[in-house]
C-alpha positions in Angstrom: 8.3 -14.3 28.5 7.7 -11.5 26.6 8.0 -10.8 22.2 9.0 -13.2 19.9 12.3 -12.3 17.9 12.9 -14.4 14.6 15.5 -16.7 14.6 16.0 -16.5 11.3 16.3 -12.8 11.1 19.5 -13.6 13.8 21.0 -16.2 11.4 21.1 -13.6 8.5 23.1 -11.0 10.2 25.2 -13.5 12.0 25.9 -15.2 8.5 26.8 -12.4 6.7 29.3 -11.1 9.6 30.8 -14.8 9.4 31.6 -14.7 5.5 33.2 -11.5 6.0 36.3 -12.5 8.6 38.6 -9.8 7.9 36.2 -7.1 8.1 34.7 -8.5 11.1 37.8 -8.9 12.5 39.0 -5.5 12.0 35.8 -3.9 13.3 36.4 -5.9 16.5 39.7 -4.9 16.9 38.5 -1.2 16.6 36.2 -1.9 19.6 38.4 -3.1 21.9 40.9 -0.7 21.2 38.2 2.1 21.9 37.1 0.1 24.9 40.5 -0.1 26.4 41.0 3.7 25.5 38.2 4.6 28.0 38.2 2.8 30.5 41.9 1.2 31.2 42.7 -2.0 29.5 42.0 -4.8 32.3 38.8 -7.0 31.5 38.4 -7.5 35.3 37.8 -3.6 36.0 36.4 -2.7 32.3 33.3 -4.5 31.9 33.0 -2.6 28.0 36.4 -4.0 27.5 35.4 -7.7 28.6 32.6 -7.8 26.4 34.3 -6.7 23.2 36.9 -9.0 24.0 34.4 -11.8 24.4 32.9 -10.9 21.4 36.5 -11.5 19.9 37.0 -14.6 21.2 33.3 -16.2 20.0 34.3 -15.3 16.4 37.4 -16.8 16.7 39.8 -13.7 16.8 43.2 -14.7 17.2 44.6 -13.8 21.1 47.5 -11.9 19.7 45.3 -9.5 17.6 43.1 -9.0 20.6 46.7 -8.3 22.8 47.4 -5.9 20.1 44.1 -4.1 19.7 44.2 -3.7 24.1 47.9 -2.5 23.7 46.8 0.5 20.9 43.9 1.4 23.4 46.0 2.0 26.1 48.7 3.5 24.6 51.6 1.0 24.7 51.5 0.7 21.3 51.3 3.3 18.4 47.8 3.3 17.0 44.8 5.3 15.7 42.3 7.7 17.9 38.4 6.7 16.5 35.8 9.0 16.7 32.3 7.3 17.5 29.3 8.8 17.1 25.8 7.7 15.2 24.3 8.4 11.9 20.5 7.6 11.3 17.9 7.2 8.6 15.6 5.6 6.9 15.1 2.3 4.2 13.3 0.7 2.5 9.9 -0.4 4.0 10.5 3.0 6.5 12.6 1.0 8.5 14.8 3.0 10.9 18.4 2.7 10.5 21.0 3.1 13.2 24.6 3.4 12.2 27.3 3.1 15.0 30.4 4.8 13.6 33.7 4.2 14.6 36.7 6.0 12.7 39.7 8.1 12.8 38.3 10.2 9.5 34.8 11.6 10.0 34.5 12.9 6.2 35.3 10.2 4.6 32.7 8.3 6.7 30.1 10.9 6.5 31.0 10.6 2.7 30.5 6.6 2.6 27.5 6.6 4.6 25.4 9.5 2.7 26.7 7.8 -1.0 25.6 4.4 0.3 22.1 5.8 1.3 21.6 7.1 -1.9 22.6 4.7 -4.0 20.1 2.5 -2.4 17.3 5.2 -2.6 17.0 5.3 1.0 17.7 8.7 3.7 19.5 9.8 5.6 17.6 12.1 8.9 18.6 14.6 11.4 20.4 13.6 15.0 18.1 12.5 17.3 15.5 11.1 14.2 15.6 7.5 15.3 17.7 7.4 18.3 15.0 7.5 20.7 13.6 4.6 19.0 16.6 2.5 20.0 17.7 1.8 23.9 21.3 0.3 24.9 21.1 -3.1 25.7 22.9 -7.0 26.6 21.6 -9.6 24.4 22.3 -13.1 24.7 21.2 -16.1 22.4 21.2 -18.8 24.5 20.2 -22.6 23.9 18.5 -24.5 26.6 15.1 -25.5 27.9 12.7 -22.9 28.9 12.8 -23.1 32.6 16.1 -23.1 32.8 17.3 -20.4 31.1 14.7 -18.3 32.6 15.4 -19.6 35.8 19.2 -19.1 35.7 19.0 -15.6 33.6 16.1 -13.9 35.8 18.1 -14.4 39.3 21.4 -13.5 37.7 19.2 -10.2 37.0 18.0 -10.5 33.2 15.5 -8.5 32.8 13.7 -9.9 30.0 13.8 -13.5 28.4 11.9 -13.9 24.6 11.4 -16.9 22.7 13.7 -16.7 19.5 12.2 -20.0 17.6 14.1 -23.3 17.2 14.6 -24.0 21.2 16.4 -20.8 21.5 15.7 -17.9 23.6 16.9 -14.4 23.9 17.9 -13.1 27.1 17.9 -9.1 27.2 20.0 -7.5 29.9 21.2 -3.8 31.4 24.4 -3.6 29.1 26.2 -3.4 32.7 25.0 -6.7 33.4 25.7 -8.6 30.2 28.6 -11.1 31.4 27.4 -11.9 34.7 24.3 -13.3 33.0 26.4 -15.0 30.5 28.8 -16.6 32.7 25.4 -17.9 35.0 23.9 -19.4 31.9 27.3 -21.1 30.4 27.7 -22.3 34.3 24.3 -23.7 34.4 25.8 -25.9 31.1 23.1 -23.1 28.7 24.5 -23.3 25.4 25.9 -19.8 24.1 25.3 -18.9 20.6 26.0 -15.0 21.1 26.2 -12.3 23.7 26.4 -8.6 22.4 25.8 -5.4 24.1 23.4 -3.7 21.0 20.8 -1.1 20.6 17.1 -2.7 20.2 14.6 -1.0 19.4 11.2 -0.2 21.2 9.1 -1.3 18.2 9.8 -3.3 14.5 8.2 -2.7 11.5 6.9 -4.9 9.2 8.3 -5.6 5.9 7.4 -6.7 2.7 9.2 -9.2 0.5 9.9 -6.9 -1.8 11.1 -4.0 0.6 12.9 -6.9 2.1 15.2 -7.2 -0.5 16.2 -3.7 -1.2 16.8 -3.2 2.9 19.2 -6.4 3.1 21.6 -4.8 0.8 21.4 -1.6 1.9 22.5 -2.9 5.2 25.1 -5.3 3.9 26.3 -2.0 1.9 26.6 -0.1 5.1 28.3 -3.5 6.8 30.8 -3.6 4.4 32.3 0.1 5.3 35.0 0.1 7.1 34.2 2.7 9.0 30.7 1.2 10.2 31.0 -0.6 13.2 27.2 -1.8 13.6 24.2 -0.9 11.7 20.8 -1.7 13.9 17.2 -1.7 12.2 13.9 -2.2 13.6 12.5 -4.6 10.9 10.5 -7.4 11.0 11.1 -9.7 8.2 8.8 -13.1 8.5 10.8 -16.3 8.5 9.4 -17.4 5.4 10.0 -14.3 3.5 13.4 -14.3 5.3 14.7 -17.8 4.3 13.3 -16.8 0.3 15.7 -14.0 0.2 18.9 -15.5 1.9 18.1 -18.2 -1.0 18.0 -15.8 -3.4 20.8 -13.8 -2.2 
């Protein structure tokens, strides 16, 4: 065992994702379609692929959306080309901000981004400002006891398992190795509450409840752009401070 990340702090992005459908859905379908774009559209053969179209399925994505978004990767049916690439910065509470970009207009989203940073008096910083805080990574929230999701997540070759409050635990993988884990711990009858390939960071920072505030919109700002896919942080928000401001919210 190793770190403890907040439960809550999971709960709050998960929620807000959830009351957005549409946008979530759409953001989804962008991933897939970029997924199947680079590396074929089979799930067997394109483990990128099979994890964005898990991630479809756990929010409920309709199987004909998820048909189409494969189809527009590949090229069977007419669709957009997305441009992906990162924009970072700074908030409140000098939290790092990592924004994954995905779209087929890079002005407009390098317009939408920079106006959304200032608006919420927060920066924006150079390539390569906050990247290397941040390290490609499978995360799974999985719901079990202790031993044995460590048991079944360290031989299916985990490589970290961290106690997320609540009786749930978070098991950190090589992005590679994401959905074999996942598919030992749902065999072993582990409940799944979430399995992402994401970019954690090396170190959080502690934040205040008053810098808490400001950095929860700024990130549901920058959720809420279309041409966001993912915005990852390195804050540490206490549980108690957390719950105050979701109340509040």
């Amino acid at each position: 065992m190793a770190g403890h990340s907040k439960w809550a702090n999971i709960k709050h992005r998960k929620g807000r994702q959830d009351a957005k459908r549409g946008k979530l859905f759409a953001k989804l379908a962008k991933a897939i379609e970029v997924a199947a774009r680079e590396g074929g559209g089979s799930v067997e053969f394109n483990p990128t692929l099979a994890t964005a179209v898990d991630k479809a399925k756990a929010a409920d994505m309709p199987n004909d959306n998820i048909d189409r978004a494969i189809k527009r990767g590949t090229g069977e049916v007419e669709g957009a080309t997305y441009e992906e690439f990162f924009y970072e910065g700074y908030g409140p509470g000098g939290v790092a901000l990592y924004v994954l970009i995905l779209t087929d207009n890079r002005n407009r989203a390098a317009s939408d981004v920079r106006s959304t940073f200032t608006r919420h008096n927060s920066n924006l910083g150079e390539p390569g400002s906050v990247g290397y805080l941040f390290s490609q990574k499978g995360v799974i929230l999985a719901k079990g006891s202790e031993e044995e999701v460590m048991l079944t997540a360290l031989d299916a070759g985990a490589e970290d398992i961290r106690d997320a409050g609540e009786g749930m635990f978070e098991v950190v993988t090589e992005a590679g190795d994401l959905r074999q884990v996942r598919e030992a711990l749902a065999s072993s009858g582990v409940g799944i509450e979430s399995a992402d390939v994401t970019q954690l960071p090396s170190n959080l920072v502690p934040v205040e409840e008053s810098d808490a505030k400001k950095l929860l919109r700024l990130i549901d700002a920058l959720d809420d752009l279309d041409d966001v896919q993912e915005v990852y942080s390195n804050y540490d928000i206490e549980d108690t401070v957390m719950e105050k401001v979701l109340t509040e919210a």
